[in-house]
C-alpha positions in Angstrom: -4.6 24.6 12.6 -6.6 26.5 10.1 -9.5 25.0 8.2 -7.8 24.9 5.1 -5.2 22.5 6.4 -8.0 20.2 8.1 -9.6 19.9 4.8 -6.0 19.2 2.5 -5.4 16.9 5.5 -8.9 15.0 4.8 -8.2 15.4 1.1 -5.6 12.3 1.3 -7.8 10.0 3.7 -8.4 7.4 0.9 -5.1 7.5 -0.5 -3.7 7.1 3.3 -6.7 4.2 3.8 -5.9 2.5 0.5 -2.0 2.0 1.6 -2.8 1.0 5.0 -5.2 -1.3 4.0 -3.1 -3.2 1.5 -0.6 -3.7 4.7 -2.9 -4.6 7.1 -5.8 -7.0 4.7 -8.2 -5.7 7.3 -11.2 -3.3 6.7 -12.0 -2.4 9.9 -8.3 -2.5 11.1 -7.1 0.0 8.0 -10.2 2.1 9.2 -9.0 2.4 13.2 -5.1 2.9 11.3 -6.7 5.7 9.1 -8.5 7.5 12.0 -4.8 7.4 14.3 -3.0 9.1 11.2 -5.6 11.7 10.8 -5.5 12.1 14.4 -1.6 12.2 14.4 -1.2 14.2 11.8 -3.6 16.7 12.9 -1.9 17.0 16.2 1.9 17.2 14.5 0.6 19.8 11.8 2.2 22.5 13.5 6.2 21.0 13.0 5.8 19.5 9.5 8.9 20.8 7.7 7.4 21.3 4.4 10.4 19.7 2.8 8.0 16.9 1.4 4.1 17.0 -0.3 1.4 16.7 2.2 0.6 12.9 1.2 4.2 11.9 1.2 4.1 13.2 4.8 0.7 11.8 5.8 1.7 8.4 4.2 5.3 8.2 6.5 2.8 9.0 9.0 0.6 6.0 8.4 3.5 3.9 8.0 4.7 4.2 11.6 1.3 4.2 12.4 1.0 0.2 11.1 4.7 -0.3 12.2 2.9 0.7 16.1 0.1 -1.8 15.5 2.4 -4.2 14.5 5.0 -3.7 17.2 2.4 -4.0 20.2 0.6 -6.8 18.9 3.9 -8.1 17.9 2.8 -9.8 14.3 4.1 -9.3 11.1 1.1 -9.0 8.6 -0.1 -11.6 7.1 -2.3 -12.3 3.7 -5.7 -13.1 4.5 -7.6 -15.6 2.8 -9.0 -15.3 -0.4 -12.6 -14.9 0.4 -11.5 -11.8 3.1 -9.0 -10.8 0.6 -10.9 -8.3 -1.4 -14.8 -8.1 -1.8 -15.3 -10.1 -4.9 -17.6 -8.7 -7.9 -21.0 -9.3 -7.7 -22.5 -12.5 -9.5 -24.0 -10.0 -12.0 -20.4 -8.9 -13.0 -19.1 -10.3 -16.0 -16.3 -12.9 -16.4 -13.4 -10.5 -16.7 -14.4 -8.9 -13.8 -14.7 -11.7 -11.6 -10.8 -12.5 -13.4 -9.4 -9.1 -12.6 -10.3 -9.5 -8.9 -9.2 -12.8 -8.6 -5.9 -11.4 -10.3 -5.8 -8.4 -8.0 -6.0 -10.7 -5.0 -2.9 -12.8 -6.2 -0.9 -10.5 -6.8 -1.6 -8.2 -3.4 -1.0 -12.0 -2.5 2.5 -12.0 -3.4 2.8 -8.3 -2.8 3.0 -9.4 1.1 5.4 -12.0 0.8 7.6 -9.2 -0.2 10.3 -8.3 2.6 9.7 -5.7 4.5 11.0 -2.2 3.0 10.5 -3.4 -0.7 7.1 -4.3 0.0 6.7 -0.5 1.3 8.2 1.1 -1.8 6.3 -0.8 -4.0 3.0 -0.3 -2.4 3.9 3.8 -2.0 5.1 3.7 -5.7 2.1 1.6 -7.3 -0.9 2.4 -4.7 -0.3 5.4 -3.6 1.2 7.2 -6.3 4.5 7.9 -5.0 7.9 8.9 -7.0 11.3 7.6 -5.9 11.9 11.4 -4.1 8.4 10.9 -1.9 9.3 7.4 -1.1 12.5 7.9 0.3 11.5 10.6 2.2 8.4 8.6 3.4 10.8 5.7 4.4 13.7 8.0 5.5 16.2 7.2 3.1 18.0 8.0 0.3 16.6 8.7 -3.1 19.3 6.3 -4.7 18.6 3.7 -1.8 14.4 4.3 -2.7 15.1 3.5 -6.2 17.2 -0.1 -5.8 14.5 -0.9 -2.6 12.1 -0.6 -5.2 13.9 -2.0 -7.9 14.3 -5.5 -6.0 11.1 -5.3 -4.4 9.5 -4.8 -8.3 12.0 -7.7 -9.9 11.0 -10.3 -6.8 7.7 -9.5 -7.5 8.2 -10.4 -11.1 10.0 -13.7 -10.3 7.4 -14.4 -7.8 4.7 -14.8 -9.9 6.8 -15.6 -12.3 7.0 -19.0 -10.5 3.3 -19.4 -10.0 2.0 -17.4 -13.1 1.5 -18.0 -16.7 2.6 -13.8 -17.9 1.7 -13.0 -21.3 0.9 -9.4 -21.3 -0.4 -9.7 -25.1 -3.6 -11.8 -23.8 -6.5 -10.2 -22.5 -6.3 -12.0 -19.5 -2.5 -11.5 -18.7 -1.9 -13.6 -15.9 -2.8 -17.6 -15.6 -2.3 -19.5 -12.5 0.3 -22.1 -13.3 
């Protein structure tokens, strides 16, 4: 593999670690997952098709990757609690900082209670910048199929918090706990 392809592979490491890391709610866990698709992908370099993007590929790749983890330690993932969710702000931050991370939390919160595909499509699509074409070919399916898994996956999320949430995107703090 030529440098060039090392580096575009390296390129996508945060995207890859951002993904894994909202499926696993574990630092050091995304960071072992991270290092096996870098590892995988630099091994598998030589067949990629080139019939999707790089970070489409590399993010199918750490999918199967968390789909292994999960398989041998037989576990589905689960959300951590809220102190390990997310590193909260400082206590220098202000107020609306401290809000928007409590917010984040609760909705990567319900984000996990999502069944399994929709969950995937909607973290591909919103975290790691995805398009219906990229997810289906990261999930292997159909564009049409990518576009109603993330359809459902984006209205259950909506009638999820729904249920818990005060939504009023018109506030400056959109989103109260009910």
């Amino acid at each position: 593999m030529a440098a060039v392809e090392a580096d575009q592979i390296a390129a996508h490491r945060e995207t890859v670690r951002g993904v894994l890391l909202r499926l696993v709610r574990d630092s050091a866990l995304a960071d072992d997952l991270v290092q096996e698709t870098m590892l995988r992908a630099t091994r598998a370099v030589a067949s990629m098709r080139g019939d999707a993007a790089l970070a489409t590929w590399l993010t199918a790749i750490a999918l199967n990757v968390a789909r292994d983890h999960f398989r041998v330690t037989k576990r589905t993932p689960q959300t951590a609690p809220l102190e390990q969710a997310e590193q909260m702000p400082d206590a220098g931050d202000t107020e609306g900082e401290v809000m928007q991370a409590e917010m984040s939390i609760c909705i990567l919160g319900h984000v996990a209670r999502l069944p399994e595909r929709q969950r995937e499509a909607v973290l591909l699509h919103h975290f790691g910048s995805l398009g219906h074409r990229e997810i289906a070919s990261t999930l292997g399916i159909s564009e049409g199929n990518a576009r109603i898994i993330l359809h459902r996956g984006l209205a259950a999320l909506r009638a999820s918090l729904g249920r818990e949430c005060s939504l009023n995107f018109n506030d400056d703090i959109p989103c109260e706990r009910l």
